[in-house]
TILUM-811814 format. One record per residue (C-alpha): residue in one letter; x, y, z. Coordinates in steps of 0.1 Angstrom, whole numbers, plus 5000, padded with zeros to 4 digits. Layout:
TILUM-811814
aXYZ ...
***
This chain:
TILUM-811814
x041649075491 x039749285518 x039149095554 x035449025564 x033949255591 x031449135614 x028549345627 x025749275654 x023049515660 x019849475681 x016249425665 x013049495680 x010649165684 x008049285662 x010649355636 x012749035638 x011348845611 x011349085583 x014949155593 x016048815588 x014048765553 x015349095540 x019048995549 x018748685533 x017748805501 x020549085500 x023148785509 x025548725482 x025149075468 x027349365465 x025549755479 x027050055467 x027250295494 x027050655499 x030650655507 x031350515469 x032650185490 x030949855479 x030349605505 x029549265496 x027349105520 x028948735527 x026248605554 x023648705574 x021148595605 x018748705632 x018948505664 x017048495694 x018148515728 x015648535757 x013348785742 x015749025721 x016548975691 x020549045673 x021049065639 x024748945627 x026248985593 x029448975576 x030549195548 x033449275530 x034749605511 x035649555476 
***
């Protein structure tokens, strides 16, 4: 079984909430790549932090 990776990456404000909606719909699911890697995305979330906003996910390679 592959090990989880975690990932944060900055959102801009105006963007944060259509971030977090699309992530949550893609959780659970498995996104071929360009690569030919699948990554199964485990759980996802946008947080907010004095004024910027980070989104946070975990995925795995299968």
């Amino acid at each position: 079984m592959a090990l989880p990776w975690g990932v944060k990456e900055e959102v801009e404000p105006e963007h944060g909430e259509a971030v977090s909606e699309y992530m949550t719909s893609v959780e659970g699911t498995k996104i071929e790549l360009p690569s030919g890697n699948v990554a199964h995305i485990l759980k996802s979330g946008v947080k907010e932090r004095k004024g910027k906003y980070m989104l946070i996910y975990r995925y795995e390679l299968v």
